[in-house]
ROLO-54811 format. One record per residue (C-alpha): residue in three letters; x, y, z. Coordinates in steps of 0.1 Angstrom, whole numbers, plus 5000, padded with zeros to 4 digits. Example, Ala and Ser with C-alpha at 12.3 -4.5 7.8 and 13.67 -1.06 7.14 Angstrom:
2
ala512349555078ser513749895071
end
This chain:
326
unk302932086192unk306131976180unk307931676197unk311231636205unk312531266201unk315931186220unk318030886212unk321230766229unk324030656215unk326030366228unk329730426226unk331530076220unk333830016251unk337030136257unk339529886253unk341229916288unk338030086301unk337729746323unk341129886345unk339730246352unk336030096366unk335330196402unk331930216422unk332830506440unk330730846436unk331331106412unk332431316445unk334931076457unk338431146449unk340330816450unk343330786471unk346330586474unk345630316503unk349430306512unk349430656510unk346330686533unk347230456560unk349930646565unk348630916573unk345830786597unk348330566615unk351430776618unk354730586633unk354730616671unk358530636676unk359930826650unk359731166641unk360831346607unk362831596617unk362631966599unk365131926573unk363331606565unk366431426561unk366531226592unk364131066619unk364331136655unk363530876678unk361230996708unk359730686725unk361830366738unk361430106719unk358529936737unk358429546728unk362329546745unk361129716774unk357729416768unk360329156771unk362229286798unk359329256817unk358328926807unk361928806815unk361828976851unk358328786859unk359428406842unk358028116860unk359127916871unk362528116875unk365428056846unk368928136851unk369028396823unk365828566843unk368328536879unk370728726864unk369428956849unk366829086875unk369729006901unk371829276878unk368729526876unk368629486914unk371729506924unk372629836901unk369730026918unk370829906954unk374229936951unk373730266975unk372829997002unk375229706994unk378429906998unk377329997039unk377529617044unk379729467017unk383229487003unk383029496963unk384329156962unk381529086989unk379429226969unk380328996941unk379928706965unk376528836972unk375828866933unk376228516931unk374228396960unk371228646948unk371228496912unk371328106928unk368428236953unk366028396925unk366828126900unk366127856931unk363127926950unk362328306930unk361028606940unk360428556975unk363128366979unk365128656973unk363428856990unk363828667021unk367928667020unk367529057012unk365829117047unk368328917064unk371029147046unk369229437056unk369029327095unk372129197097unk374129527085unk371429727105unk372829587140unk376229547130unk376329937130unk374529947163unk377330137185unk379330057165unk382030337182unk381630177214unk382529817197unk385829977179unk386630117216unk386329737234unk387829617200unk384929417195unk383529507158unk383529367130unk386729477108unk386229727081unk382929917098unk380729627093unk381729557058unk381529187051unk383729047023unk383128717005unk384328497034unk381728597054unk379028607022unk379728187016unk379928187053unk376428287059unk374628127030unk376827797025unk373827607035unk371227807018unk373127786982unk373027396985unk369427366992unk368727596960unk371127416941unk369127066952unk365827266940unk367127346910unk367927006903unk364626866916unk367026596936unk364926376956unk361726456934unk358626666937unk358326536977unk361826686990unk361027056971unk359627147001unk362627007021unk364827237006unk362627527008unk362327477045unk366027397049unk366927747031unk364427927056unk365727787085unk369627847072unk368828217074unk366628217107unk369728067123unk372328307108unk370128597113unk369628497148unk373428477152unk373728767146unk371828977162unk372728797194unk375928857188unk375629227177unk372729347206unk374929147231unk378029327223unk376529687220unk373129637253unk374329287271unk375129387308unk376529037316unk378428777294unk378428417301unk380728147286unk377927907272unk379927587289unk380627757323unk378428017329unk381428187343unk380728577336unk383428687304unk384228977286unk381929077258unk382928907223unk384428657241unk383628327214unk381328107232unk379928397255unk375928487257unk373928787272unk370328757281unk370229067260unk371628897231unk369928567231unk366328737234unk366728947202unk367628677186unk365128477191unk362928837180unk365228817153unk364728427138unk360528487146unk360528757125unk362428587094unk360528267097unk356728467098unk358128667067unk359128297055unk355528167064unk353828497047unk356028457015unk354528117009unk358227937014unk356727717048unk353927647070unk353027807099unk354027477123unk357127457097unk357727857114unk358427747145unk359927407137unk362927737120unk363027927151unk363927567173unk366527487147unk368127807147unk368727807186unk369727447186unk372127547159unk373327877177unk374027687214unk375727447195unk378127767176unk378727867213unk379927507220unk382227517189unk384027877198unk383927837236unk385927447234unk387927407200unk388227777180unk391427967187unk392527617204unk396127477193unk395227237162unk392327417155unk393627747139unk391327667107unk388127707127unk387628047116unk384728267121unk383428227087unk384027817089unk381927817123unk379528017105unk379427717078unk378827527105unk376427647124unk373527737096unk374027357078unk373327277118unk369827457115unk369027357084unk369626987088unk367627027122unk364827197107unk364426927080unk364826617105unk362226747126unk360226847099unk360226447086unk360526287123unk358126497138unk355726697114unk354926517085unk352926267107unk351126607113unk350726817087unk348226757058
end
């Protein structure tokens, strides 16, 4: 039986053989790792076209749409956040605005929306939004009846920046003492609750004044009681006065829900705000329209009258509450 003797031959290594070593399997094919992770991960935004000579973008580009986000929902609130979710919102209701405001009103309003968001945030804004939304809601109650008895409010309702400052005078310069932390961490508070009650008393305004013009049977001068034609300055309705105490409730228990004051701090808005409104009848029944008084507008007695609340609401709050509330 013959046998057959193998040997093997040992081939001296390839000089560069070193570069070419790999551990994969005969059956492996090796591929290019760029290449590969290319092809597994595939760009989500761009797309070669046909022709292959240009890319087509098909999905927004999503870390600016990331920051946007993160700007909108900054806290606490910075002024580069105000105005730019102040310009988001006010592009989208810009439908709204222009039933209520002039475009320099609206401008006016820009302003007082960006202090607002940038003061006391979110809900802040939100708060002066619902009084803007009430407040152009009953101006256009009957509002043909007011043209006919020439008592509306000139241009259909639409308020122009007068008005604007007007109304929110003494809610800018709480948010402006906020801002500025002015009288420390204890006062924040203050100026929270002296922003709330600004609005309860110019909300309450009015509505008095709108419900009494369009529903009040019987007008009163405030220092008489003598029966007046409606819009007389200084005059009341029990119509009137009623919805707007509804009217201050109602913005002081959004106030309470939004976080902005306490429930006791709630009523102690609703006091202030009628304090501050029989006081604004005062005013316009005895000095406005008077000789020597010409510049005791509507607007300026509207200055008047919500710095009234709001310094009310805060004296109460530190003569009266604080010995009360944790």
């Amino acid at each position: 039986m013959a046998t057959i003797t193998t040997t093997s031959t040992t081939l001296p290594p390839h000089p560069h053989h070193h570069l070419h070593r790999t551990n994969l399997s005969p059956f492996h094919k090796p591929t290019n790792p760029l290449i590969s992770t290319s092809l597994n991960k595939p760009s989500p935004t761009r797309l070669q076209s046909s022709t292959g000579s240009s890319n087509i973008n098909i999905i927004p580009n999503l870390p600016t749409l990331h920051n946007a986000i993160q700007l909108v929902q900054s806290s606490p609130p910075t002024w580069q956040s105000a105005i730019f979710t102040n310009l988001i919102i006010f592009l989208l209701g810009s439908p709204v605005l222009v039933t209520g405001l002039s475009v320099s009103g609206i401008v006016a309003a820009f302003l007082l929306g960006t202090l607002t968001w940038r003061g006391f945030g979110p809900s802040g804004f939100l708060l002066v939004a619902l009084y803007f939304v009430i407040g152009t809601a009953v101006t256009k109650v009957k509002m043909a009846q007011k043209e006919a008895q020439g008592v509306a409010e000139k241009g259909k309702g639409r308020r122009g920046p007068g008005s604007v400052i007007g109304s929110s005078a003494a809610g800018c310069v709480c948010a402006l003492l906020s801002i500025y932390g002015v009288g420390g961490k204890s006062f924040t508070r203050l100026w929270e609750l002296g922003f709330v009650a600004s609005f309860c008393t110019k909300l309450s305004d009015t509505v008095s004044s709108e419900i009494g013009k369009a529903y009040g049977k019987t007008t009163y001068l405030v220092t008489t009681f003598k029966v007046v034609p409606r819009g007389t300055e200084g005059a009341v309705s029990v119509e009137g006065t009623v919805a707007g105490i509804m009217a201050s409730i109602l913005l002081a228990s959004v106030g309470c829900l939004l976080g902005k004051i306490k429930v006791a701090e709630a009523v102690v808005c609703v006091l202030a705000s009628q304090i501050a409104n029989v006081g604004e009848s005062v005013i316009g029944a005895v000095l406005q329209d008077k000789e020597g008084f010409k510049w005791l507008t509507n607007d300026a007695v509207n200055v008047i009258n919500i710095s009234l609340g709001s310094i009310l609401a805060i004296l109460i709050q530190q003569l009266v509450l604080r010995y009360w509330l944790p």
